[in-house]
Backbone as CSV, one residue per row, in Angstrom:
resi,resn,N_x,N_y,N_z,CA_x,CA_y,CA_z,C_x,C_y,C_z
1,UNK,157.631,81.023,124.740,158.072,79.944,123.879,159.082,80.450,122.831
2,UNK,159.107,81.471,122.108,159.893,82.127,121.451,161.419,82.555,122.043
3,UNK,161.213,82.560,123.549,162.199,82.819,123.826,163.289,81.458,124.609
4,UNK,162.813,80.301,124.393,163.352,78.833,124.395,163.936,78.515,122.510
5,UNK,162.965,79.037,121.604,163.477,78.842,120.497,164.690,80.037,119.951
6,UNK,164.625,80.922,120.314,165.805,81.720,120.381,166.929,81.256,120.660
7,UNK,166.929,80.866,121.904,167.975,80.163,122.539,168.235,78.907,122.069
8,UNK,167.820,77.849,121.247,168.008,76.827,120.375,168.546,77.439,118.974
9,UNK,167.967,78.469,118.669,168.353,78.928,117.105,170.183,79.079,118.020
10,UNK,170.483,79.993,118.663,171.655,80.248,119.120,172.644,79.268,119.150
11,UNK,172.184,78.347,120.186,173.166,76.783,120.342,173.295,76.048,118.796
12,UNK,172.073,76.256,118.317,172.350,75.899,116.682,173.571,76.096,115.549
13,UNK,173.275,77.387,116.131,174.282,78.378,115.392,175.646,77.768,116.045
14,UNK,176.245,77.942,117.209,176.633,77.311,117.865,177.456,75.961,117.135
15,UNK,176.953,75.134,117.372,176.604,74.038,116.983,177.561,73.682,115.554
16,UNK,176.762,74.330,114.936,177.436,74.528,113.386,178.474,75.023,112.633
17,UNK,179.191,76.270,113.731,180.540,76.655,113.488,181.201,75.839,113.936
18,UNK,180.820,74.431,115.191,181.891,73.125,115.447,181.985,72.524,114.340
19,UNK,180.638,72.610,113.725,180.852,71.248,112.295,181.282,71.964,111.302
20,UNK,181.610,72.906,111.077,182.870,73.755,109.728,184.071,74.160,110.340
21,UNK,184.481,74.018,112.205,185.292,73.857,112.559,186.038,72.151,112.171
22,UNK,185.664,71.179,112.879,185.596,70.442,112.466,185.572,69.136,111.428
23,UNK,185.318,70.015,110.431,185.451,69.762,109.082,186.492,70.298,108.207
24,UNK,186.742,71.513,108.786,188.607,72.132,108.184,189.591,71.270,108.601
25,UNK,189.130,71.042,109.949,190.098,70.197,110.952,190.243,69.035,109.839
26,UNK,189.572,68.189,109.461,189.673,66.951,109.114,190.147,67.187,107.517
27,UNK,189.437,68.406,106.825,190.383,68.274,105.468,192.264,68.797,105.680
28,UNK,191.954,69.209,106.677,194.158,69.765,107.013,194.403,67.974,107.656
29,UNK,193.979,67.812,108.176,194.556,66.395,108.760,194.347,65.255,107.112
30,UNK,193.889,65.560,106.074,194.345,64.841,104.781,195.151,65.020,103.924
31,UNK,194.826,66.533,104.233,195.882,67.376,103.312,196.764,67.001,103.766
32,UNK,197.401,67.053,105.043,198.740,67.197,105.356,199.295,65.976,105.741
33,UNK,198.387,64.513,105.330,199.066,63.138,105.513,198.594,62.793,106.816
34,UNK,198.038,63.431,107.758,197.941,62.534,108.998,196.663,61.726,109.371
35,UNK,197.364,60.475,109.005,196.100,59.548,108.691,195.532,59.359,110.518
36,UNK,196.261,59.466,111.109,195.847,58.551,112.396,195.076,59.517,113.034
37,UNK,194.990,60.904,112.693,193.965,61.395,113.713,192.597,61.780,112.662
38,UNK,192.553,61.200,111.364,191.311,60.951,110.641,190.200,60.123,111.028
39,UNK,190.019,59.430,111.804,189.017,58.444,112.187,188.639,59.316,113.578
40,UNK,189.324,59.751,113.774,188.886,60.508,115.503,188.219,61.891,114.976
41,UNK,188.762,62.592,113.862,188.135,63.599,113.531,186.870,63.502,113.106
42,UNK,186.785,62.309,112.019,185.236,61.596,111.655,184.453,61.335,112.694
43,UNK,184.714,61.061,113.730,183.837,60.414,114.539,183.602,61.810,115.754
44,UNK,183.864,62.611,115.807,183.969,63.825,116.412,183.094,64.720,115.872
45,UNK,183.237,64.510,114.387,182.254,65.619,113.569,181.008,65.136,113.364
46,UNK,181.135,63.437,113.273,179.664,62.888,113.175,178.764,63.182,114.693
47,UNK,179.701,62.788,115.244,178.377,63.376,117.208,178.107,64.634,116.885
48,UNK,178.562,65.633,116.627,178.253,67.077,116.303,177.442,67.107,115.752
49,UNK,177.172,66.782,114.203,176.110,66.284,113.375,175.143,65.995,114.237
50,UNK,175.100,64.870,114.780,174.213,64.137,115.194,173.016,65.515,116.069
51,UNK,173.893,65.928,116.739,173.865,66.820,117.970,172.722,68.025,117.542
52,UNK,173.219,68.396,116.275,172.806,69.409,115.154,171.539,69.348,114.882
53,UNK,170.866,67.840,114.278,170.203,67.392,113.750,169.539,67.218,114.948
54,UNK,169.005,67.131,116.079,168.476,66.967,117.208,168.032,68.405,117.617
55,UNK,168.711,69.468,117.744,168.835,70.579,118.258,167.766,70.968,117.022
56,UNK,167.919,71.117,115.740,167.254,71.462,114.155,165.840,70.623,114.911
57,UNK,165.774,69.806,115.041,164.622,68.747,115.245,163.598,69.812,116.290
58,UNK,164.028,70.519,117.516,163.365,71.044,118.792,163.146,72.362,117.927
59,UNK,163.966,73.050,117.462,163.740,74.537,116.537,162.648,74.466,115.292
60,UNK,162.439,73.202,115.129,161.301,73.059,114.347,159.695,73.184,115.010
61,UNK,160.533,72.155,115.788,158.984,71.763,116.822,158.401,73.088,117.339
62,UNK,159.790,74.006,118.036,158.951,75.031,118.354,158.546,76.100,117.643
63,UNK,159.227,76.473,116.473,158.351,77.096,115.295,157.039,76.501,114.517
64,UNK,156.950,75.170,114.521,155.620,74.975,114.219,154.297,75.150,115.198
65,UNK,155.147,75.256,116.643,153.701,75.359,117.728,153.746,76.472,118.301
66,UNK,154.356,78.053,118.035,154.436,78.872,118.131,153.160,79.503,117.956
67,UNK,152.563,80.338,119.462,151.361,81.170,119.344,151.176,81.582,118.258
68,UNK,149.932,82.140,117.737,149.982,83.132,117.002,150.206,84.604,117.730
69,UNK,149.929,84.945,118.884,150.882,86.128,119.547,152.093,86.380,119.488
70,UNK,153.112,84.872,119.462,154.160,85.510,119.503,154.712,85.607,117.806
71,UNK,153.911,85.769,116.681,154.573,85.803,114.954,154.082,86.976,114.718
72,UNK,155.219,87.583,115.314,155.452,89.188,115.471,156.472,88.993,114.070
73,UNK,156.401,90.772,113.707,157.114,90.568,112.485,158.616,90.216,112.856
74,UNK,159.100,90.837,113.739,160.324,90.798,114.345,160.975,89.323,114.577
75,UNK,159.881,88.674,115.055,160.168,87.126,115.393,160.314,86.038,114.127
76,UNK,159.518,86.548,113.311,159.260,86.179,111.865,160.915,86.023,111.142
77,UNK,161.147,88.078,110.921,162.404,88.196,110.170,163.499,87.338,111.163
78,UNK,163.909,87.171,112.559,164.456,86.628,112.982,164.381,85.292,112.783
79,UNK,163.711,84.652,112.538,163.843,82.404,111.906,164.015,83.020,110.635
80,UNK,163.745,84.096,109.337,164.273,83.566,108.565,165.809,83.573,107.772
81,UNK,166.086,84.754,109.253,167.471,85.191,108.909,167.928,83.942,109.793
82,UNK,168.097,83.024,110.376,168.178,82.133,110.766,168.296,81.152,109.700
83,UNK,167.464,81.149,108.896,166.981,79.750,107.686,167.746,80.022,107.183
84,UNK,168.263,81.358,106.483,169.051,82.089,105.166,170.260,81.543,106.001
85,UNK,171.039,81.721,107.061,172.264,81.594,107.468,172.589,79.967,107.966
86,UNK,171.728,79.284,108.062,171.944,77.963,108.249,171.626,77.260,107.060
87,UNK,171.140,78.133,105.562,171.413,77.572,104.618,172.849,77.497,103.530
88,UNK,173.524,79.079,103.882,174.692,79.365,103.616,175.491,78.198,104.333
89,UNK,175.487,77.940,105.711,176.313,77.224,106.478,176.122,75.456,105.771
90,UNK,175.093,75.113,105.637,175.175,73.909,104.860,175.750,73.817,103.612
91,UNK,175.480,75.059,102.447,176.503,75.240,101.518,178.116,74.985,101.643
92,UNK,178.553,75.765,102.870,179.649,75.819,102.958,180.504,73.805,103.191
93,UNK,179.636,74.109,104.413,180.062,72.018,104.573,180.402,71.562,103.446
94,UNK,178.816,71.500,102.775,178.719,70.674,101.320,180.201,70.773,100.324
95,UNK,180.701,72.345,100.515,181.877,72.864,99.366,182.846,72.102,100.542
96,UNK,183.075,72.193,101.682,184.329,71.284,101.810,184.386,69.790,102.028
97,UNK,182.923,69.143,102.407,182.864,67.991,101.984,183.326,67.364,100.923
98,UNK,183.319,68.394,99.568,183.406,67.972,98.389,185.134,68.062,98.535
99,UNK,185.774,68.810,99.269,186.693,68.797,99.139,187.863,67.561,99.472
100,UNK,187.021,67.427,101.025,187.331,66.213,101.536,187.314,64.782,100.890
101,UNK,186.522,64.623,99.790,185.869,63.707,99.239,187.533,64.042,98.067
102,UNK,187.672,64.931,97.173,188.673,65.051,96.723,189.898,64.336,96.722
103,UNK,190.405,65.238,97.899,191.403,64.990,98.635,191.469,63.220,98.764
104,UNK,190.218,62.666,98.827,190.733,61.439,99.385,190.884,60.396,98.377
105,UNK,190.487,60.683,97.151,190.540,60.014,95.867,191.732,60.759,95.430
106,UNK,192.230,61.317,95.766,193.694,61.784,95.226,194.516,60.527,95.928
107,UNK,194.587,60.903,97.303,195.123,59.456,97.734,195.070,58.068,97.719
108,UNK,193.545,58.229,97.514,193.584,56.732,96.735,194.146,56.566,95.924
109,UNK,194.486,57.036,94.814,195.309,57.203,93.856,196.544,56.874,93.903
110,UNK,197.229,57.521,94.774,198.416,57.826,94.894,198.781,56.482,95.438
111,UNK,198.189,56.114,96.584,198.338,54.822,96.915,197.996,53.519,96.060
112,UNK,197.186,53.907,95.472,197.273,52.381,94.332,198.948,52.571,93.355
113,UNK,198.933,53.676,92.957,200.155,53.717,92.195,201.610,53.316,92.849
114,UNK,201.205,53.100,94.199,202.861,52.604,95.398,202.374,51.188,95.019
115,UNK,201.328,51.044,95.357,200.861,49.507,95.207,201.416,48.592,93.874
116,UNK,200.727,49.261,92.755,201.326,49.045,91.760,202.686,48.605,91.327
117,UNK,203.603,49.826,92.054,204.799,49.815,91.931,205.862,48.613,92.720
118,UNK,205.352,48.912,93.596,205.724,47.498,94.684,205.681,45.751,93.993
119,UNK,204.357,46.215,93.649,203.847,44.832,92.998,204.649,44.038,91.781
120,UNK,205.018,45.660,91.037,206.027,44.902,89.491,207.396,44.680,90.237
121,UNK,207.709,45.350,90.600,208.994,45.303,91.557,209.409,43.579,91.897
122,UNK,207.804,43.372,93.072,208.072,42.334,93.422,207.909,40.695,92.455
123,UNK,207.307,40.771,91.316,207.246,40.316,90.217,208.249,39.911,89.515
124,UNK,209.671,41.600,89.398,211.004,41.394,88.797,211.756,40.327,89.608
125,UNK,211.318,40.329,90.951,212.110,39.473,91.456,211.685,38.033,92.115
126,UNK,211.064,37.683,91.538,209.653,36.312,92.124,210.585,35.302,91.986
127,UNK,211.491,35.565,90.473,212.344,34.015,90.039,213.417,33.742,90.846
128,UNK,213.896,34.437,91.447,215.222,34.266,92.442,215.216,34.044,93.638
129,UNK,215.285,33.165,94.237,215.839,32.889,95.571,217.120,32.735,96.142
130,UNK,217.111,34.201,96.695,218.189,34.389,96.935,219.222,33.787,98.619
131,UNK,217.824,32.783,99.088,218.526,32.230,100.281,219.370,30.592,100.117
132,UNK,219.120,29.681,98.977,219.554,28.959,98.365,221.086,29.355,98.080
133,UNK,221.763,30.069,97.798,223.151,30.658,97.426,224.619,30.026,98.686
134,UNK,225.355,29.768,97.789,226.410,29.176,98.691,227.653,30.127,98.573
């Protein structure tokens, strides 16, 4: 049994360098303006997630029903160097989530201020009709 949860800790691991792959992917695709492949990146990183959280779900199951033969010390230090590195790895998300989250209130920003601008613009010129003219 230890050696099915091994092989889940692995794909885990796995797993999780897609979703900080994944997640760079999508803060360079804000950073760098390209809106149209943002919804495909979201929805790419969320199945991964999903995927993650399923895989986390079976690595539980089988550490909680794990013999007591096989909680060898070896097997032990191995889940918790496991725990320690899939807790770093959620750190990391979290720091570019936050980034992502950033990034996108910058643009909101930026885009209300075109909005804005447009808007007085179109305001200066509300009184004139300029197709009336002979």
């Amino acid at each position: 049994m230890i050696d099915r949860c091994i092989e889940y800790i692995m794909i885990h691991t796995d797993i999780f360098n897609a979703i900080e792959k994944s997640t760079r992917n999508l803060l360079d695709a804000i950073k760098s303006g390209n809106v149209d492949s943002i919804e495909q990146l979201t929805d790419n990183r969320d199945q991964v997630i999903k995927l993650s959280e399923e895989v986390y779900s079976r690595i539980e199951s089988f550490i909680n029903n794990l013999p007591q033969e096989e909680l060898t010390k070896e097997n032990i230090e191995l889940i918790k160097a496991w725990s320690f590195d899939f807790s770093d790895q959620i750190n990391l998300i979290q720091k570019l989530d936050q980034e992502i989250i950033d990034s996108l209130n910058n643009e909101k920003q930026e885009i209300s201020k075109e909005i804005g601008e447009i808007y007085k613009l179109s305001q200066k010129f509300k009184g004139y009709n300029l197709n009336n003219l002979k």
